[in-house]
Backbone as CSV, one residue per row, in Angstrom:
resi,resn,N_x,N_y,N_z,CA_x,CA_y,CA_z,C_x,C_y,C_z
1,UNK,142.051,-89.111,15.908,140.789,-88.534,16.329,139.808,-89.678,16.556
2,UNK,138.918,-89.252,17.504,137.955,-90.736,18.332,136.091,-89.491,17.982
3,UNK,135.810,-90.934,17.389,134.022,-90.261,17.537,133.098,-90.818,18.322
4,UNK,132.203,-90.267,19.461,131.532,-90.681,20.133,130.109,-90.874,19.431
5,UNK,129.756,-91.773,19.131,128.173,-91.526,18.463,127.180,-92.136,19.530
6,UNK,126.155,-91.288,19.180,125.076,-91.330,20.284,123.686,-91.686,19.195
7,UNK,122.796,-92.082,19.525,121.441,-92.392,18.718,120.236,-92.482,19.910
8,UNK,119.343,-91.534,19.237,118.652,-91.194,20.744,117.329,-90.849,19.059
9,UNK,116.155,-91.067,20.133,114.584,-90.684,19.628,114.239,-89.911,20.762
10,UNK,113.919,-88.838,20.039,112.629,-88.171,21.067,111.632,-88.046,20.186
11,UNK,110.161,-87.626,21.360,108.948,-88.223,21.055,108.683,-86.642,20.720
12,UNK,108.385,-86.878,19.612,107.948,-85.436,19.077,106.461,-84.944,19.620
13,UNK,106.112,-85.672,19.828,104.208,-84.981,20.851,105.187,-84.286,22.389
14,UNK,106.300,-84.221,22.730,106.450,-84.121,23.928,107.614,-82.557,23.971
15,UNK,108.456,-82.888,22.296,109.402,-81.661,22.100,109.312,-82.072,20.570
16,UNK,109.223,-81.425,19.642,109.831,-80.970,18.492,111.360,-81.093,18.487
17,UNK,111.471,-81.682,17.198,112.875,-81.999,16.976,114.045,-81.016,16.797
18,UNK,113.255,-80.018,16.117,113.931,-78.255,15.921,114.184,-77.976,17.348
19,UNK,113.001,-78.177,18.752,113.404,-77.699,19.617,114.118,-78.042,20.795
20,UNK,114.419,-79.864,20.107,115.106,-80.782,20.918,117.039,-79.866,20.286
21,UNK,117.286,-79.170,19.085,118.436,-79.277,18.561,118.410,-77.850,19.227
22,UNK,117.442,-77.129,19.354,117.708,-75.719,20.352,118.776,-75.727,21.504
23,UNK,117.417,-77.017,22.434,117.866,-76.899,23.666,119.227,-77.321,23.602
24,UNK,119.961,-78.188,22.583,120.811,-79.362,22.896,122.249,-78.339,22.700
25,UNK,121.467,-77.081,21.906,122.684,-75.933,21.068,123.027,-74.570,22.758
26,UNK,121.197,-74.308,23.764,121.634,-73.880,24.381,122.271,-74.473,25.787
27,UNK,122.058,-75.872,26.084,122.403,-76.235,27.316,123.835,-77.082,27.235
28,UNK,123.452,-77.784,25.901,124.989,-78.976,26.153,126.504,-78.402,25.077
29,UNK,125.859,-77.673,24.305,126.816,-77.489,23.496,128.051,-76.783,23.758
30,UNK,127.725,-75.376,24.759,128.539,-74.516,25.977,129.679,-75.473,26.533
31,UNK,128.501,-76.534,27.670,129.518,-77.580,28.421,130.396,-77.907,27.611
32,UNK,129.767,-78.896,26.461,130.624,-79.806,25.330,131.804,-79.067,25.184
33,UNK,131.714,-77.749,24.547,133.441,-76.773,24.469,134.134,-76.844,25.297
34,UNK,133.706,-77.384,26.827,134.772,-77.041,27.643,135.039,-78.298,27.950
35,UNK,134.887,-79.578,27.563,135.583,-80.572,27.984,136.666,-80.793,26.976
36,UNK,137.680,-81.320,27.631,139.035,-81.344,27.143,139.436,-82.103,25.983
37,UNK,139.674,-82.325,25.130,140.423,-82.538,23.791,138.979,-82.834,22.953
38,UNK,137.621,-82.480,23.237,136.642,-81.718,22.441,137.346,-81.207,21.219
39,UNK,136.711,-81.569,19.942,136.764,-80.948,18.360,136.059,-81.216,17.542
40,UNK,134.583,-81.201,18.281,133.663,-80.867,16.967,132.134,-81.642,17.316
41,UNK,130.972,-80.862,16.586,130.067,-82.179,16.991,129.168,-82.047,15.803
42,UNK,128.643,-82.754,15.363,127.562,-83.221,14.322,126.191,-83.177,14.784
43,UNK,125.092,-82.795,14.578,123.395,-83.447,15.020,123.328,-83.128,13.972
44,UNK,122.598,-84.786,13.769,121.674,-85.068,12.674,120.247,-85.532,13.243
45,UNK,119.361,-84.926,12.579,117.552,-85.172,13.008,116.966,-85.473,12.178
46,UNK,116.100,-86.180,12.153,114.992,-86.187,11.147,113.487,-85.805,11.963
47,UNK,112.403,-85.191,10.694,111.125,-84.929,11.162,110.542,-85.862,12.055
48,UNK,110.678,-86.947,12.165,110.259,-88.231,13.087,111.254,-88.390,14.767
49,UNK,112.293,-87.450,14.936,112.465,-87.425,16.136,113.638,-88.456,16.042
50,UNK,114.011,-89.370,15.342,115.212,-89.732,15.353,116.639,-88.639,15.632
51,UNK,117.525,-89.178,16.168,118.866,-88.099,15.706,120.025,-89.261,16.509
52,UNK,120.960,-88.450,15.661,122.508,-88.829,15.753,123.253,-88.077,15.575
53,UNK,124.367,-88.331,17.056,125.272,-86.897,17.491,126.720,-87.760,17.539
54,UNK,127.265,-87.034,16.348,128.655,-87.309,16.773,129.373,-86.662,16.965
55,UNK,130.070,-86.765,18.256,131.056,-86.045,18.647,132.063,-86.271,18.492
56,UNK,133.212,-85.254,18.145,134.863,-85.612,17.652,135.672,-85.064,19.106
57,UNK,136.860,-86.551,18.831,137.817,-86.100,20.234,138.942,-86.523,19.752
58,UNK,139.892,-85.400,20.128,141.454,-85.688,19.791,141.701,-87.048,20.273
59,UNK,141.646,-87.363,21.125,142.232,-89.166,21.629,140.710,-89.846,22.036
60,UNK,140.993,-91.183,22.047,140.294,-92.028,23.086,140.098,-91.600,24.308
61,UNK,141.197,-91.328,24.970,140.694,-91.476,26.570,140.117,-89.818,26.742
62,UNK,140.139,-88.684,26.006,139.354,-87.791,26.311,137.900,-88.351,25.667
63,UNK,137.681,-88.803,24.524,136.112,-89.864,23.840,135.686,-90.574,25.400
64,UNK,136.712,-91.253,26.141,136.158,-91.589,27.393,136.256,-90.926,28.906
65,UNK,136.726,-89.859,28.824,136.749,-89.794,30.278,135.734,-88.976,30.343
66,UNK,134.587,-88.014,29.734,133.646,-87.428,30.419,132.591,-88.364,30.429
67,UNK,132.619,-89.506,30.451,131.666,-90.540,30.706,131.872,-91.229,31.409
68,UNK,133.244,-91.129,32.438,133.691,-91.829,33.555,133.613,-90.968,34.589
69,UNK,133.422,-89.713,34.247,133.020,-88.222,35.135,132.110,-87.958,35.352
70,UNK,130.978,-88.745,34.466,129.607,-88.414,34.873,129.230,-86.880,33.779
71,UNK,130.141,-86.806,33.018,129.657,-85.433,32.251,128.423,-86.017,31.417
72,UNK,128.737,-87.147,30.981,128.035,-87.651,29.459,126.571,-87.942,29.821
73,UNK,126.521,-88.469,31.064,124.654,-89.264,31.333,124.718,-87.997,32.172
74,UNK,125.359,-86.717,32.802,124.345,-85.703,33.145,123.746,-84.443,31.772
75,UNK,124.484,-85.028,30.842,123.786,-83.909,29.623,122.409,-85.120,28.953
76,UNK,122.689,-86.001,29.129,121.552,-87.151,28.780,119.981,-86.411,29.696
77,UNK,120.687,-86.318,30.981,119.788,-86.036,32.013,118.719,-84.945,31.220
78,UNK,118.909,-84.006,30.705,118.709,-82.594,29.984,117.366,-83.047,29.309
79,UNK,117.488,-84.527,28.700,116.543,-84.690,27.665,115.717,-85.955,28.081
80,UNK,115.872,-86.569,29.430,115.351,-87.869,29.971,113.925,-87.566,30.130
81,UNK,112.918,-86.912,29.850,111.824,-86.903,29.740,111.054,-86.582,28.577
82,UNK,111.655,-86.219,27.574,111.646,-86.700,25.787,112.284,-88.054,24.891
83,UNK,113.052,-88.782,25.966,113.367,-90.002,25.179,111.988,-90.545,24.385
84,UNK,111.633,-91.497,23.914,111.268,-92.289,23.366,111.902,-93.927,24.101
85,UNK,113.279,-94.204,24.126,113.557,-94.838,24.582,115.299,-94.211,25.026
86,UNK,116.030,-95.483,26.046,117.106,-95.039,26.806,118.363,-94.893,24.929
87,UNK,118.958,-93.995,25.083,119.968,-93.189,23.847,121.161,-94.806,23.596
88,UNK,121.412,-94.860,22.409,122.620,-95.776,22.171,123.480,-94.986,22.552
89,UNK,124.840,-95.657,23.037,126.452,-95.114,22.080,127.196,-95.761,22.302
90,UNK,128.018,-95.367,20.850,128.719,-96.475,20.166,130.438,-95.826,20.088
91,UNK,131.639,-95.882,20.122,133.168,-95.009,19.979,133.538,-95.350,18.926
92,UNK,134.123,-94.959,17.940,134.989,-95.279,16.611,136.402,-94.564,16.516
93,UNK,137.087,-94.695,16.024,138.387,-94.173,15.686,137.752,-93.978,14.391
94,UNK,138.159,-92.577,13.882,138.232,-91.418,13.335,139.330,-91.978,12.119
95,UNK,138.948,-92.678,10.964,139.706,-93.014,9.885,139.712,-92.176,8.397
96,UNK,138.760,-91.275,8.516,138.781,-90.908,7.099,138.132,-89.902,7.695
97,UNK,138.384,-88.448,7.788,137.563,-87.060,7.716,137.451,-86.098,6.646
98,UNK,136.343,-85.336,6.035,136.233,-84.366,5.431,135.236,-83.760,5.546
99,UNK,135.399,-82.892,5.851,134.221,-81.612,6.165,133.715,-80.665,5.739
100,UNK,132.473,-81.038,4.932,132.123,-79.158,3.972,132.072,-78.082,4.677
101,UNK,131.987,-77.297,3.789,131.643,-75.991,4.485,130.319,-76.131,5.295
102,UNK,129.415,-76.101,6.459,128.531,-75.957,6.833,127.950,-74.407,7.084
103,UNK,126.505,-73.873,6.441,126.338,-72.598,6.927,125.218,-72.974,7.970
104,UNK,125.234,-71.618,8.888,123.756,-71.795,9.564,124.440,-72.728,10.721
105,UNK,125.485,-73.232,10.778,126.007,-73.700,12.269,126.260,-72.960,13.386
C-alpha cells in the first residue's frame, strides 16, 4: 500500500476549515472513490486552516497515475482560491497500518 500526502493551508477569513472539509467531502471525495486502486483517505485540520490528507493506494503507480491524468491538480483546482499558499505532496510506501474505529466519518 502507497500514501499520497498532501499539506495545504487555507486562509480561514476566505473558508472555514469545517467548510473547507465539507466541500472537500462533497466535491472530491465522490471522484476520489472512483479512481482506481483508491483505499482510503485521512483529513486532518486544525482551527488555523492547516490540513493534511492522506490518501491510501493499493500500488505506486495507481498513488501516481491520477496525477499524470491530471485528476490530482484538477481537485486542487476546487480549492485554488482558499490556498494560503501552492499545497505540498509528498508519496510513502505504506509500512506499518492500523486503524481505529473512526465515528462520524
Amino acid at each position: 500500500m502507497f500514501a499520497r500526502v498532501t499539506i495545504v493551508e487555507v486562509d480561514p477569513v476566505r473558508m472555514s476549515p469545517a467548510a473547507a472539509v465539507a466541500r472537500f467531502k462533497e466535491l472530491v471525495l465522490p471522484e476520489l472513490r472512483r479512481q482506481q486502486g483508491y483505499e482510503g483517505v485521512y483529513v486532518l485540520d486544525t482551527p488555523e486552516g492547516k490540513g493534511l490528507l492522506i490518501s491510501l493506494w493499493a500500488t505506486q503507480e495507481a498513488a501516481q497515475s491520477n496525477i499524470a491524468s491530471g485528476y490530482y491538480e484538477a481537485q486542487l483546482a476546487k480549492f485554488v482560491t482558499v490556498f494560503r499558499s501552492p499545497p505540498g505532496r509528498e508519496q510513502y510506501e505504506v509500512a506499518l497500518a492500523e486503524s481505529p474505529s473512526v465515528a462520524n466519518s
